[in-house]
PyMOL Python script that loads the backbone (N, CA, C, O; Angstrom):
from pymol import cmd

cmd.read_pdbstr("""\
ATOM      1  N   UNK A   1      65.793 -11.871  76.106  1.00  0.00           N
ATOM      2  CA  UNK A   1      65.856 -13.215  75.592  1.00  0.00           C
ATOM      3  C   UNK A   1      64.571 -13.947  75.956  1.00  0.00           C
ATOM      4  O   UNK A   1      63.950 -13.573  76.950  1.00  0.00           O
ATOM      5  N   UNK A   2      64.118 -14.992  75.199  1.00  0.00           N
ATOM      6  CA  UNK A   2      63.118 -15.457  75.529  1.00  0.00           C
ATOM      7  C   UNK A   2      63.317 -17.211  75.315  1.00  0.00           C
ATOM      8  O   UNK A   2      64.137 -17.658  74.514  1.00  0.00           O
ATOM      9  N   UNK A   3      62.457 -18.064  76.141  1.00  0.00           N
ATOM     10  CA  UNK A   3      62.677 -19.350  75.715  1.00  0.00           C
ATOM     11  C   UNK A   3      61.070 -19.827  75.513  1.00  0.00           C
ATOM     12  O   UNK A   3      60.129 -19.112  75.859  1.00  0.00           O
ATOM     13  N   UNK A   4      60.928 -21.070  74.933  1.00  0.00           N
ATOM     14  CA  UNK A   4      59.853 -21.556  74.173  1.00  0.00           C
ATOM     15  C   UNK A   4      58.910 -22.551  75.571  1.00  0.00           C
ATOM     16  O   UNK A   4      59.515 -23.477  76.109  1.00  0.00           O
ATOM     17  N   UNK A   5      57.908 -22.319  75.873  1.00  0.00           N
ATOM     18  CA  UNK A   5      57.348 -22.970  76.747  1.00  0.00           C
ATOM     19  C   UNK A   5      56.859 -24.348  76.070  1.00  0.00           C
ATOM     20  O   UNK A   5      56.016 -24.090  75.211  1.00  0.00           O
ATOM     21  N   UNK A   6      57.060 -25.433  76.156  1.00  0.00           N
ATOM     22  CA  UNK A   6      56.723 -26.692  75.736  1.00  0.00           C
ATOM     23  C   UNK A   6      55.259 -27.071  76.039  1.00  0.00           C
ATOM     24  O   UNK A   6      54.439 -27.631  75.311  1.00  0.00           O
ATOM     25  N   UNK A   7      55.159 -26.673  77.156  1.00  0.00           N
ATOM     26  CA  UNK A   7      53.908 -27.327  77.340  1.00  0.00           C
ATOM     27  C   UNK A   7      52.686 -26.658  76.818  1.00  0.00           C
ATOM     28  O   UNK A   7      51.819 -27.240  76.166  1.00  0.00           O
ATOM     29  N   UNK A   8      52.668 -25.052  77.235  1.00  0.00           N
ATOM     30  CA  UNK A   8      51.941 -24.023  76.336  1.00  0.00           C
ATOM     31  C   UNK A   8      51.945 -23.597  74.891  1.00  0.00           C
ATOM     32  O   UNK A   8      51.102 -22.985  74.235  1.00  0.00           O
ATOM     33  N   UNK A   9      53.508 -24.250  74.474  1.00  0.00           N
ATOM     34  CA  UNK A   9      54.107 -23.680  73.242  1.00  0.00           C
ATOM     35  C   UNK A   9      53.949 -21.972  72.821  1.00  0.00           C
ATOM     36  O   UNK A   9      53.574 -21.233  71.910  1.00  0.00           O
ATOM     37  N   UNK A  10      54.422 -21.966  73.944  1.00  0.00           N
ATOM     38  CA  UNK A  10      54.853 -20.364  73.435  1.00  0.00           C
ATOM     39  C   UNK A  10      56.101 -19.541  74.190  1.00  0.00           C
ATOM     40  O   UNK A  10      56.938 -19.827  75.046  1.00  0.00           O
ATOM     41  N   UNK A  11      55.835 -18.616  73.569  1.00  0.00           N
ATOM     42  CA  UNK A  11      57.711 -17.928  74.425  1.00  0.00           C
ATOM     43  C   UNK A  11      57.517 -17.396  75.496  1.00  0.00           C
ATOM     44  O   UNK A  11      56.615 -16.616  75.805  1.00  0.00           O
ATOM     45  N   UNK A  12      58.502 -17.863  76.214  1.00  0.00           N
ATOM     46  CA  UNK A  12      58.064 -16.421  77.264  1.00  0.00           C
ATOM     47  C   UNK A  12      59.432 -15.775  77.444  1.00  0.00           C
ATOM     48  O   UNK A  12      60.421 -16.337  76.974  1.00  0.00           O
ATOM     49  N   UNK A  13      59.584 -14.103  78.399  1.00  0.00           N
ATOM     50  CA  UNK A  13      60.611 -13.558  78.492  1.00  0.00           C
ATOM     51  C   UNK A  13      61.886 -14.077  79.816  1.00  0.00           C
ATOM     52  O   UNK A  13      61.666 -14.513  80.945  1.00  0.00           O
ATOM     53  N   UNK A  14      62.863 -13.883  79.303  1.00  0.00           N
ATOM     54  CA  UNK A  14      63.969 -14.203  80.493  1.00  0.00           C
ATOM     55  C   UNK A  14      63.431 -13.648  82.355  1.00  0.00           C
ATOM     56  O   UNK A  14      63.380 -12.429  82.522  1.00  0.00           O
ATOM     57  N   UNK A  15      63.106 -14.485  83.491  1.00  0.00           N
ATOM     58  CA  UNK A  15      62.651 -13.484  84.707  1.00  0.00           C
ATOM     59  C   UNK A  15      63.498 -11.708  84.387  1.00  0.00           C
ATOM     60  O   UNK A  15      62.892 -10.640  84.303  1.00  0.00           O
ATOM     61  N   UNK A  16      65.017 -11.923  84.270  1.00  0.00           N
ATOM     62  CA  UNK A  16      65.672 -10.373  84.586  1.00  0.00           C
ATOM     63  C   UNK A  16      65.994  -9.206  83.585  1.00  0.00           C
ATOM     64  O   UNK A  16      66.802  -8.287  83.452  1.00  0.00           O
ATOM     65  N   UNK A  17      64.537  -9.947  82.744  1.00  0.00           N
ATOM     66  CA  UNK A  17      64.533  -8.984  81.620  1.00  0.00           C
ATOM     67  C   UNK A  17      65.569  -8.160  81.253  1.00  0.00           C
ATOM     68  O   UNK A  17      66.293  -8.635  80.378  1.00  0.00           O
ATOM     69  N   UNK A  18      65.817  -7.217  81.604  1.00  0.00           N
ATOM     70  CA  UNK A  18      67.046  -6.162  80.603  1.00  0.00           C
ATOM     71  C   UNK A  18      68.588  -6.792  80.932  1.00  0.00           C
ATOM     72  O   UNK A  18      69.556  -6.763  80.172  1.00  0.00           O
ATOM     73  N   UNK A  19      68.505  -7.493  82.592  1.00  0.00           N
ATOM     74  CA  UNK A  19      70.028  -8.531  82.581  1.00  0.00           C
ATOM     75  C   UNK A  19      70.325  -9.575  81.942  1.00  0.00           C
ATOM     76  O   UNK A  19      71.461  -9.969  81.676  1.00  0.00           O
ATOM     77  N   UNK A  20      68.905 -10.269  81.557  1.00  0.00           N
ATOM     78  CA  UNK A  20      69.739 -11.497  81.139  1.00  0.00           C
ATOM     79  C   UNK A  20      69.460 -11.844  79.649  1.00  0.00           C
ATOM     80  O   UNK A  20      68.347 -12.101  79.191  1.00  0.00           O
ATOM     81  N   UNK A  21      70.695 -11.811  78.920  1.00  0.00           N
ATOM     82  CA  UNK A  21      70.744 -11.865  77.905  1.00  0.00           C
ATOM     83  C   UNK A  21      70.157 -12.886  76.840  1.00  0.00           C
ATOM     84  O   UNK A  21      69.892 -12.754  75.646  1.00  0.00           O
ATOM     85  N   UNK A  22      70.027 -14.223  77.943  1.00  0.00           N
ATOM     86  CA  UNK A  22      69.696 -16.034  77.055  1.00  0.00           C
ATOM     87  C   UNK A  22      69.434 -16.790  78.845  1.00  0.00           C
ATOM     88  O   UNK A  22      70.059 -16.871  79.902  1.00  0.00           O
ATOM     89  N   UNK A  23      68.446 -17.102  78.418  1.00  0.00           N
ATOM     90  CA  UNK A  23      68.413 -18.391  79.354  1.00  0.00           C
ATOM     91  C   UNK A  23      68.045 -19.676  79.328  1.00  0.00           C
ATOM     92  O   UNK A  23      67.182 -19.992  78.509  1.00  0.00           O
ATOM     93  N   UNK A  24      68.513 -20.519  80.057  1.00  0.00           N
ATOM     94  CA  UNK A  24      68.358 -21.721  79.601  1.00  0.00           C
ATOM     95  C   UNK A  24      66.480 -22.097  79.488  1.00  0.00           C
ATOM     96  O   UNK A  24      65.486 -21.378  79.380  1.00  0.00           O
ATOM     97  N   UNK A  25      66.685 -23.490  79.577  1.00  0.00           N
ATOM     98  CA  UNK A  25      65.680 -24.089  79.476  1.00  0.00           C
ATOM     99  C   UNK A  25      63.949 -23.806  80.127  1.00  0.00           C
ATOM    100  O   UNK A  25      62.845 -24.255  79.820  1.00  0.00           O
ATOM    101  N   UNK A  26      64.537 -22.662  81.327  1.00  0.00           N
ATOM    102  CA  UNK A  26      63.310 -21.938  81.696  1.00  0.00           C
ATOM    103  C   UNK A  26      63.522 -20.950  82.203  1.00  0.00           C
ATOM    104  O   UNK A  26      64.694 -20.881  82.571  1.00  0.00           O
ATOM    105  N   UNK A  27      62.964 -20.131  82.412  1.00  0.00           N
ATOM    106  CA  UNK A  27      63.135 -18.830  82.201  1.00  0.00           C
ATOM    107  C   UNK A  27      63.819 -17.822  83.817  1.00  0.00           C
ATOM    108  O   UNK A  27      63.853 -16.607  84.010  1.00  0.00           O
ATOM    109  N   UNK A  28      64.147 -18.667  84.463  1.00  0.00           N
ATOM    110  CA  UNK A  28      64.507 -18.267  85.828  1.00  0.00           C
ATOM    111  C   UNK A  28      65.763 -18.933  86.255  1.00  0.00           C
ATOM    112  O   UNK A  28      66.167 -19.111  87.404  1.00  0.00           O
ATOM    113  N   UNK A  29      66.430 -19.344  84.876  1.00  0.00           N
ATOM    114  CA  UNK A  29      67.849 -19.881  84.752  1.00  0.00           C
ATOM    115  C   UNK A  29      68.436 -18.909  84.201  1.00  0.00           C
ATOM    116  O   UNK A  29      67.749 -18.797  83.186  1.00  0.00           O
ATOM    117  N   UNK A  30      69.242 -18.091  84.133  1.00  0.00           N
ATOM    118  CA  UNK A  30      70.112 -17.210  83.119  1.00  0.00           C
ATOM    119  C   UNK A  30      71.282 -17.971  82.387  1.00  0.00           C
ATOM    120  O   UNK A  30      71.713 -19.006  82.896  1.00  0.00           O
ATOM    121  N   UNK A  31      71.696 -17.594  81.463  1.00  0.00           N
ATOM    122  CA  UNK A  31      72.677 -18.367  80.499  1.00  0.00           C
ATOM    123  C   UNK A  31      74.087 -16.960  80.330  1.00  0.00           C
ATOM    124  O   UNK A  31      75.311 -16.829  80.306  1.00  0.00           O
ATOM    125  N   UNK A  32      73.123 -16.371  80.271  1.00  0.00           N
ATOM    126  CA  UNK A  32      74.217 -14.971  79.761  1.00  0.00           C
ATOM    127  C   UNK A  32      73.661 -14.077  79.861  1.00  0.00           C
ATOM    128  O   UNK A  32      72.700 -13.988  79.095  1.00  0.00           O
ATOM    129  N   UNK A  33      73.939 -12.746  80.955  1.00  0.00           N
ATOM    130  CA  UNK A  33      74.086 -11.703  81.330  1.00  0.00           C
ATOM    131  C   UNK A  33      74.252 -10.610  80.482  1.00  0.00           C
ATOM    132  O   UNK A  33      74.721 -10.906  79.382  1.00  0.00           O
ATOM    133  N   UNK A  34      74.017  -9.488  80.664  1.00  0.00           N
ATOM    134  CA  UNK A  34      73.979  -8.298  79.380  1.00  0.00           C
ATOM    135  C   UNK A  34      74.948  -7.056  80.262  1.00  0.00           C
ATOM    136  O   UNK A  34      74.934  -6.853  81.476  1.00  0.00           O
ATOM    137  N   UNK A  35      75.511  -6.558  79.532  1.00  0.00           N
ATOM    138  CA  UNK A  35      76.547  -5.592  80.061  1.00  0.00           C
ATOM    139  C   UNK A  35      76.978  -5.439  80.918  1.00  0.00           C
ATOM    140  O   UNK A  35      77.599  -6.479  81.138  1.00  0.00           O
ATOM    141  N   UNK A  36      77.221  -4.363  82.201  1.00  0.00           N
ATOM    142  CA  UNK A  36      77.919  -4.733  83.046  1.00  0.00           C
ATOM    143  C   UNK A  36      77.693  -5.881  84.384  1.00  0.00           C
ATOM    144  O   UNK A  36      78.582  -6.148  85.192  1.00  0.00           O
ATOM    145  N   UNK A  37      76.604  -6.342  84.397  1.00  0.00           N
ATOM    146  CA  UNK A  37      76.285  -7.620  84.954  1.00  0.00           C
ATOM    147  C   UNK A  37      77.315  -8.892  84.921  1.00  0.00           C
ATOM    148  O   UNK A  37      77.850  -9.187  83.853  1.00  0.00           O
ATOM    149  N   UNK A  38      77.533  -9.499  85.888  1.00  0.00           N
ATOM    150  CA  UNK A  38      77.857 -10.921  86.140  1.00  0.00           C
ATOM    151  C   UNK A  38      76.938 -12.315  86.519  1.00  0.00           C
ATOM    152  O   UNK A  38      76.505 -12.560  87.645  1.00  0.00           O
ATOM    153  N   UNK A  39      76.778 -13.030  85.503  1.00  0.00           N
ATOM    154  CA  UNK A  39      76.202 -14.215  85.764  1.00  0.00           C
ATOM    155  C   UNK A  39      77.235 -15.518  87.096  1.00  0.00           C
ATOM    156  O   UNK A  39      78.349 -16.043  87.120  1.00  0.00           O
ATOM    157  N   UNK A  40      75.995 -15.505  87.983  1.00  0.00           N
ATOM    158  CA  UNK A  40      76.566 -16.749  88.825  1.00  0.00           C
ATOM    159  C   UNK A  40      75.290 -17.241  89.460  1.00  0.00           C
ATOM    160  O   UNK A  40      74.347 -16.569  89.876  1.00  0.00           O
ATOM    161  N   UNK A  41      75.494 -18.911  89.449  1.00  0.00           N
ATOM    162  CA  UNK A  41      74.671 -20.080  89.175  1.00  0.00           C
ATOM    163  C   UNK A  41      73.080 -19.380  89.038  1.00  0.00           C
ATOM    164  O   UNK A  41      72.182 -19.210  89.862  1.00  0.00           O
ATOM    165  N   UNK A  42      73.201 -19.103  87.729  1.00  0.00           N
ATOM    166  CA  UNK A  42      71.814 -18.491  86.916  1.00  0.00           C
ATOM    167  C   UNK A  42      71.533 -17.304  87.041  1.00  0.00           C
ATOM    168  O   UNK A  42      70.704 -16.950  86.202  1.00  0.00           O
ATOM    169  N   UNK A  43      71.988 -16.195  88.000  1.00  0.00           N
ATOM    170  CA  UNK A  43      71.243 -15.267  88.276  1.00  0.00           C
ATOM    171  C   UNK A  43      72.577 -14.204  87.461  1.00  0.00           C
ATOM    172  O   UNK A  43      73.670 -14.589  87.045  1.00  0.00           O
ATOM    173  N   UNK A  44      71.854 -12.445  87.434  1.00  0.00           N
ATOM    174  CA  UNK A  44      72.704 -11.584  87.020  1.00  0.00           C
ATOM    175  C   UNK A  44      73.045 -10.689  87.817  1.00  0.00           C
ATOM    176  O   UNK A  44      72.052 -10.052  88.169  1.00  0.00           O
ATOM    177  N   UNK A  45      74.157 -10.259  88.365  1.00  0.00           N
ATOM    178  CA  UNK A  45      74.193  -9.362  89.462  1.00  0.00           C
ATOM    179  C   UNK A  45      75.368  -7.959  88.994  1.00  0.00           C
ATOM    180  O   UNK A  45      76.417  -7.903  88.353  1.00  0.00           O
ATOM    181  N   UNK A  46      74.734  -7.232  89.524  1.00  0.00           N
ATOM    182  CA  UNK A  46      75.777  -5.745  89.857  1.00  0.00           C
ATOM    183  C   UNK A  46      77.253  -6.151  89.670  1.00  0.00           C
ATOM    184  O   UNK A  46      78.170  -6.133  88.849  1.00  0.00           O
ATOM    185  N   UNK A  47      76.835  -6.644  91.304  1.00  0.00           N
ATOM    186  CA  UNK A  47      78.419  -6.869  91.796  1.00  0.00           C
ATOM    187  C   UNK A  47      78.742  -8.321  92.088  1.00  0.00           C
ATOM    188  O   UNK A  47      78.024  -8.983  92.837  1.00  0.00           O
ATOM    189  N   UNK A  48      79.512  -8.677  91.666  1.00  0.00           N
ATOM    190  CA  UNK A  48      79.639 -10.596  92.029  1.00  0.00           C
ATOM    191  C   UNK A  48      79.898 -10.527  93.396  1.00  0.00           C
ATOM    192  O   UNK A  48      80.626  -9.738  94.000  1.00  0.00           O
ATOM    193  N   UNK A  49      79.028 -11.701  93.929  1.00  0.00           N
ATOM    194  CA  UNK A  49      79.203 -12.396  95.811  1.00  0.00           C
ATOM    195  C   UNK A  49      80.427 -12.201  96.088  1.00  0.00           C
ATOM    196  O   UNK A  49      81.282 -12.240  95.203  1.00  0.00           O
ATOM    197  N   UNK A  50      80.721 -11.956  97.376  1.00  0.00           N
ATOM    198  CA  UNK A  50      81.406 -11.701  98.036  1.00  0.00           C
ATOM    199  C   UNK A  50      82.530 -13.559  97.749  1.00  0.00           C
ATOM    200  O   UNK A  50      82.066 -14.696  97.832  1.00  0.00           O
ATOM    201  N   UNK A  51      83.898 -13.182  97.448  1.00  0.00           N
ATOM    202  CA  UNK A  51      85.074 -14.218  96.932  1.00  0.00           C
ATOM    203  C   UNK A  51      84.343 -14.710  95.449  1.00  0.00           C
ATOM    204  O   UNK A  51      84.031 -15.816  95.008  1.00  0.00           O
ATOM    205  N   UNK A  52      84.265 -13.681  95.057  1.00  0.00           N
ATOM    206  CA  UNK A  52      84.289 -13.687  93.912  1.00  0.00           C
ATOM    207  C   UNK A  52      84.514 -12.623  92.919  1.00  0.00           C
ATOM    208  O   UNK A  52      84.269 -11.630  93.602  1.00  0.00           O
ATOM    209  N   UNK A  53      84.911 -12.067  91.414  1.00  0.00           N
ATOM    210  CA  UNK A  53      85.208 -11.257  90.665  1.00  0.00           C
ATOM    211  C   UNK A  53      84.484 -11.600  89.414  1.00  0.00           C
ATOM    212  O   UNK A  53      84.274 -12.767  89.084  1.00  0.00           O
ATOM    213  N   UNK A  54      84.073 -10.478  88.661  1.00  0.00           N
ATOM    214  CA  UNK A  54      83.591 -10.200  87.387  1.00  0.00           C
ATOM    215  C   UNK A  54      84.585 -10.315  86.563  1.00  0.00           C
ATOM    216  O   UNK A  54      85.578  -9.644  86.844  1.00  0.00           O
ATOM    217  N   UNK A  55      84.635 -11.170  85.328  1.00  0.00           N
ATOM    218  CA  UNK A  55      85.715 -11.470  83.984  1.00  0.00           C
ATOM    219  C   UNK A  55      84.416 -11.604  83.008  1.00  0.00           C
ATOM    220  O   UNK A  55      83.400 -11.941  83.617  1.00  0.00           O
ATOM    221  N   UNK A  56      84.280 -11.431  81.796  1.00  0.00           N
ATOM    222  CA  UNK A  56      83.559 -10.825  80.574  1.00  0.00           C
ATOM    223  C   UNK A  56      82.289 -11.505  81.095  1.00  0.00           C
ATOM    224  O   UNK A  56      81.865 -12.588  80.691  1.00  0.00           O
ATOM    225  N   UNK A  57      81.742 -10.748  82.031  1.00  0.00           N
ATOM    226  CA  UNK A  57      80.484 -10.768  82.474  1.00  0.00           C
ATOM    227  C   UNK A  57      79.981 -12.114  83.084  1.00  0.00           C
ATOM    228  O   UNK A  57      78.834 -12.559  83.059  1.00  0.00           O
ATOM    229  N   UNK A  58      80.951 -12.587  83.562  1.00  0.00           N
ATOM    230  CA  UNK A  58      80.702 -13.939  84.448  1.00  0.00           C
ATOM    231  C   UNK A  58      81.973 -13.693  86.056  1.00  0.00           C
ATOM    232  O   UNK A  58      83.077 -13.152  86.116  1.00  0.00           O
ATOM    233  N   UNK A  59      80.902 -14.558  87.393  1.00  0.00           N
ATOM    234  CA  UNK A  59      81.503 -14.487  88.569  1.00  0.00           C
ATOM    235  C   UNK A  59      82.192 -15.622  88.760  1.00  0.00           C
ATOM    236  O   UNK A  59      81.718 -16.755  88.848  1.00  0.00           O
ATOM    237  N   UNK A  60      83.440 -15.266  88.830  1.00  0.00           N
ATOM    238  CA  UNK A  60      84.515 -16.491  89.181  1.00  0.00           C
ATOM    239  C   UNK A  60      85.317 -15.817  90.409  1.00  0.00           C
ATOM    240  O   UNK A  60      85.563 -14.730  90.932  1.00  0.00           O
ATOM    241  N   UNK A  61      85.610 -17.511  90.533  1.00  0.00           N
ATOM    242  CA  UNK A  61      85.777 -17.641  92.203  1.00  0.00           C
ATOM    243  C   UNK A  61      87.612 -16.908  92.352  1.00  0.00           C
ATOM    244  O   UNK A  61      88.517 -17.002  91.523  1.00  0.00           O
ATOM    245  N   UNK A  62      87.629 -16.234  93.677  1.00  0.00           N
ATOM    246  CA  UNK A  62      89.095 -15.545  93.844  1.00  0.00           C
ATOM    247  C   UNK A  62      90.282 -16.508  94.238  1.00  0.00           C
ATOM    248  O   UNK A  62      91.364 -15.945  94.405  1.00  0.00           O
ATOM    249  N   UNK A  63      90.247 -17.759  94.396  1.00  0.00           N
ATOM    250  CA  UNK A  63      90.702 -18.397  95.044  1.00  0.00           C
ATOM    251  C   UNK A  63      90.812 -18.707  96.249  1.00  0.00           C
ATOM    252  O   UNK A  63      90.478 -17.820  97.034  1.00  0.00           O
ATOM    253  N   UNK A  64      91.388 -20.259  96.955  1.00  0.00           N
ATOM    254  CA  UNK A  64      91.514 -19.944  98.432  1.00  0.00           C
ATOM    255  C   UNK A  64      91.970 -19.339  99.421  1.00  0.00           C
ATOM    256  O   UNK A  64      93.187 -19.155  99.434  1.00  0.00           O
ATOM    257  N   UNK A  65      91.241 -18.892 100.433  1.00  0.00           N
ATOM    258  CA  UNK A  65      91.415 -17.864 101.449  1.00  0.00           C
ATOM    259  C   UNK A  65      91.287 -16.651 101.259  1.00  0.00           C
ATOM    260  O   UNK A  65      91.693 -15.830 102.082  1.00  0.00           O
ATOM    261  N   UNK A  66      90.747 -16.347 100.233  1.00  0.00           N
ATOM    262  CA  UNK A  66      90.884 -14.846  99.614  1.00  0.00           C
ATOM    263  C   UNK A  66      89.089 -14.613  99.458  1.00  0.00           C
ATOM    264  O   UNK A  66      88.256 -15.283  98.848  1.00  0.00           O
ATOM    265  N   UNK A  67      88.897 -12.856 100.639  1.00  0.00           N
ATOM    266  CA  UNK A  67      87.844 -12.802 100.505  1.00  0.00           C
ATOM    267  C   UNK A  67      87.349 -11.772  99.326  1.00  0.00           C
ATOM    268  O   UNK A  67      86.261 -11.705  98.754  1.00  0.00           O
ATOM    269  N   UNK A  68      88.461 -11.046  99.185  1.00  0.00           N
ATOM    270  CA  UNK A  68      87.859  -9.982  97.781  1.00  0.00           C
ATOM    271  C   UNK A  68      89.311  -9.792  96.609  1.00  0.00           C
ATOM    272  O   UNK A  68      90.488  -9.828  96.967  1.00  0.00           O
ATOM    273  N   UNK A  69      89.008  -9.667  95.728  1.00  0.00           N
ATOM    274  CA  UNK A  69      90.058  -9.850  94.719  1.00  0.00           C
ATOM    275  C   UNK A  69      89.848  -9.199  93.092  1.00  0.00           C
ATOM    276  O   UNK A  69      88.939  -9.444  92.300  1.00  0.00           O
ATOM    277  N   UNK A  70      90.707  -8.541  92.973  1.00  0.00           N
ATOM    278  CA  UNK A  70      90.881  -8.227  91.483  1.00  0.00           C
ATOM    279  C   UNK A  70      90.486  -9.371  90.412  1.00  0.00           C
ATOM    280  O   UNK A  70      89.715  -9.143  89.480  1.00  0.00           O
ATOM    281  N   UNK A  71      90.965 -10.357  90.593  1.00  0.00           N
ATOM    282  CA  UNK A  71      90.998 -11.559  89.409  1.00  0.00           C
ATOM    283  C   UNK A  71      91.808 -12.715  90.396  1.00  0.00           C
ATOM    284  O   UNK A  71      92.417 -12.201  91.335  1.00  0.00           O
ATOM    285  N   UNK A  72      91.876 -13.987  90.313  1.00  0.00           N
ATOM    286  CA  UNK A  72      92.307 -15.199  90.461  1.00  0.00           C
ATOM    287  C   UNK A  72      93.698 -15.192  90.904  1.00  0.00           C
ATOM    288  O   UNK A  72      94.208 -16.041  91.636  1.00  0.00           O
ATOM    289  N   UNK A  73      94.395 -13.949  90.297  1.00  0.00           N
ATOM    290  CA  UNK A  73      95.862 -14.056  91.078  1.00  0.00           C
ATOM    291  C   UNK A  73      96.031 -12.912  92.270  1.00  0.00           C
ATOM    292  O   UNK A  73      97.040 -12.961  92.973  1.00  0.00           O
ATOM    293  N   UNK A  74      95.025 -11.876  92.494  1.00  0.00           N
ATOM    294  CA  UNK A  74      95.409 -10.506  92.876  1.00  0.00           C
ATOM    295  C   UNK A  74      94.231 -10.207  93.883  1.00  0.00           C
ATOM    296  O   UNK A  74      93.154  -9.613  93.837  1.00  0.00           O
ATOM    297  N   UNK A  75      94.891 -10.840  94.724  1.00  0.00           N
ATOM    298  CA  UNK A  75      93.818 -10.713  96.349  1.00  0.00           C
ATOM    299  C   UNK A  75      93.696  -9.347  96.895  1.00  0.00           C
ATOM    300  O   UNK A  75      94.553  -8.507  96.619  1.00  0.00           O
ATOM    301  N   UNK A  76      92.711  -9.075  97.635  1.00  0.00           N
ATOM    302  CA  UNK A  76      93.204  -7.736  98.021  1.00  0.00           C
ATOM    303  C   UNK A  76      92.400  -7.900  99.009  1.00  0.00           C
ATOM    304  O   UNK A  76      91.844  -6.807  99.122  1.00  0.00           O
ATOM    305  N   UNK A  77      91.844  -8.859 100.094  1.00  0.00           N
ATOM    306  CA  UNK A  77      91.405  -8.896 101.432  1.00  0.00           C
ATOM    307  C   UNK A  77      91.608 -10.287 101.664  1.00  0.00           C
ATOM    308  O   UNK A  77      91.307 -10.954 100.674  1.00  0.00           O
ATOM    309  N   UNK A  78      92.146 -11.166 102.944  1.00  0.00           N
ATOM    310  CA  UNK A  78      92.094 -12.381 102.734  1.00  0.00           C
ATOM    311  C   UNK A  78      91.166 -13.090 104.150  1.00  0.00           C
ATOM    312  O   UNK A  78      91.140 -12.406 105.173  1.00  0.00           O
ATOM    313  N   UNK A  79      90.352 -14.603 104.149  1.00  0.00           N
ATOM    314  CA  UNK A  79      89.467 -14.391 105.046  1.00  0.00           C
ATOM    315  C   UNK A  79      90.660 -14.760 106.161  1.00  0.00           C
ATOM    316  O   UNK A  79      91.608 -15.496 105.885  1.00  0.00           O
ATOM    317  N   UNK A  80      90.454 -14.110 107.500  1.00  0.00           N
ATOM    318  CA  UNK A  80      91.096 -14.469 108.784  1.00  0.00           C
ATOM    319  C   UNK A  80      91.223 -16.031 108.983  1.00  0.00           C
ATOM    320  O   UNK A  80      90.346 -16.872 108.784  1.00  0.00           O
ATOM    321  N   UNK A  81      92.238 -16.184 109.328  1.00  0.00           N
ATOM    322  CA  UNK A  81      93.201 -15.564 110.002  1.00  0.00           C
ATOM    323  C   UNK A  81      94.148 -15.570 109.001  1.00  0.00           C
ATOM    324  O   UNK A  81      95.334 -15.593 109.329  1.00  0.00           O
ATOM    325  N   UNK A  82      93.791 -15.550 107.683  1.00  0.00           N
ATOM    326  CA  UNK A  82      95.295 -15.682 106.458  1.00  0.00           C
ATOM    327  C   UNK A  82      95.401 -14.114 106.689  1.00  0.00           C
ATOM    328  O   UNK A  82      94.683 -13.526 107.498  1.00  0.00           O
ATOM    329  N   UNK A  83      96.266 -13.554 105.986  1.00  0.00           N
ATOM    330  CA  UNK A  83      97.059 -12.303 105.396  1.00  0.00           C
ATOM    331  C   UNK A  83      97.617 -12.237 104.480  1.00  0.00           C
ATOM    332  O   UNK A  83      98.119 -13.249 103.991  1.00  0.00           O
ATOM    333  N   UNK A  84      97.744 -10.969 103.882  1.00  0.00           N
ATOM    334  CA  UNK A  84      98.088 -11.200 102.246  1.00  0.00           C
ATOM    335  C   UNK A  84      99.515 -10.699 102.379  1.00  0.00           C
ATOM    336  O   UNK A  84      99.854  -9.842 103.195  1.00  0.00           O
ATOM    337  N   UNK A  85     100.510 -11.435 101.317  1.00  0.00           N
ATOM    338  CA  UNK A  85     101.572 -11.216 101.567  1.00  0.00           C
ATOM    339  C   UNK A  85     101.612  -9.782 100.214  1.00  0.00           C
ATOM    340  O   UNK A  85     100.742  -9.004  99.822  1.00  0.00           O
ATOM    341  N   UNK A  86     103.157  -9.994  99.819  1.00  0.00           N
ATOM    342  CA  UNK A  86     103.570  -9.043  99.098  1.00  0.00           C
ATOM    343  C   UNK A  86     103.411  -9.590  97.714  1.00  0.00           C
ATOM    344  O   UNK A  86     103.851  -9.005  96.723  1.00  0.00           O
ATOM    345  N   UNK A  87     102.772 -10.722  97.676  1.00  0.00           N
ATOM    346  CA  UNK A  87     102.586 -11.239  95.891  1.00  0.00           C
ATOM    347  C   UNK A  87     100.578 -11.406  95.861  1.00  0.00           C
ATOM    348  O   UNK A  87      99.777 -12.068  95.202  1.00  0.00           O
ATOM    349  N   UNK A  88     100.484 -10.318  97.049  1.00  0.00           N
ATOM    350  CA  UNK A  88      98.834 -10.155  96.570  1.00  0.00           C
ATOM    351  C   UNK A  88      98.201 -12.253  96.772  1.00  0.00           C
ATOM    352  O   UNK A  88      97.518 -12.825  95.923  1.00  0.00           O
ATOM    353  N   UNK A  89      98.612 -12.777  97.830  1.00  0.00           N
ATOM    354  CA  UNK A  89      98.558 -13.853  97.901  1.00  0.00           C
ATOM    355  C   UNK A  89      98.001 -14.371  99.362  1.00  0.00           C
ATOM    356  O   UNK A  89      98.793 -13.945 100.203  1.00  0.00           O
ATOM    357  N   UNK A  90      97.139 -14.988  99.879  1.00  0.00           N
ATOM    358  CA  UNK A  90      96.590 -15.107 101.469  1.00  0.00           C
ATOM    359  C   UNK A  90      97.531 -16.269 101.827  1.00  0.00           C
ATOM    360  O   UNK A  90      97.814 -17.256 101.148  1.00  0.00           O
ATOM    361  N   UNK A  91      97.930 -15.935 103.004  1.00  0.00           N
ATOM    362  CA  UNK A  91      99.217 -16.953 103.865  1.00  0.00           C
ATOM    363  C   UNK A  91      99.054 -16.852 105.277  1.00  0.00           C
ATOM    364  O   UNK A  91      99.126 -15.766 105.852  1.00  0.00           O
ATOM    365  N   UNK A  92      98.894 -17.647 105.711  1.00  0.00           N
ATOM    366  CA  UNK A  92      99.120 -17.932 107.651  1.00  0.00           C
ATOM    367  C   UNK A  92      99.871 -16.805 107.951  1.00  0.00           C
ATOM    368  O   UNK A  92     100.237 -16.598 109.108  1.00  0.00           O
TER     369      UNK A  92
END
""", "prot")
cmd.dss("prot")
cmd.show_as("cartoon", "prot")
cmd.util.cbc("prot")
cmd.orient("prot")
């Protein structure tokens, strides 16, 4: 992806070249990520930060107390001192 330099008027390429699919307004912002990549606040990564999960190529957050997780309902490590109960859920 490329965006239009204003001041030079010309294009230049996205910084993560083959990850990032569109970026915003300059070129070291990402907008959208390319295949198995996850976009979070601009950048494209492998694997999404730690309390967080990959959904169609964007990192969203696992919810509270929860340090690693399938998706938003389905915890599967929670940060201390919670524990995960039997509904995949972090609890005192």
């Amino acid at each position: 992806s490329v965006v239009k330099n204003s001041i030079q008027d010309e294009c230049l390429k996205c910084y993560d070249g083959e990850m990032c699919l569109k970026c915003k307004k300059d070129i070291n912002n990402c907008e959208e990520c390319s295949g198995e990549y996850g976009l979070f606040n601009g950048d494209c990564y492998v694997q999404c930060p730690i309390q967080f999960y990959k959904s169609e190529n964007v990192c969203l957050s696992c919810g509270s107390y929860c340090l690693e997780c399938q998706d938003n309902k389905i915890c599967n490590t929670c940060i201390p001192p919670f524990k995960l109960d039997l509904n995949f859920e972090c609890v005192i």
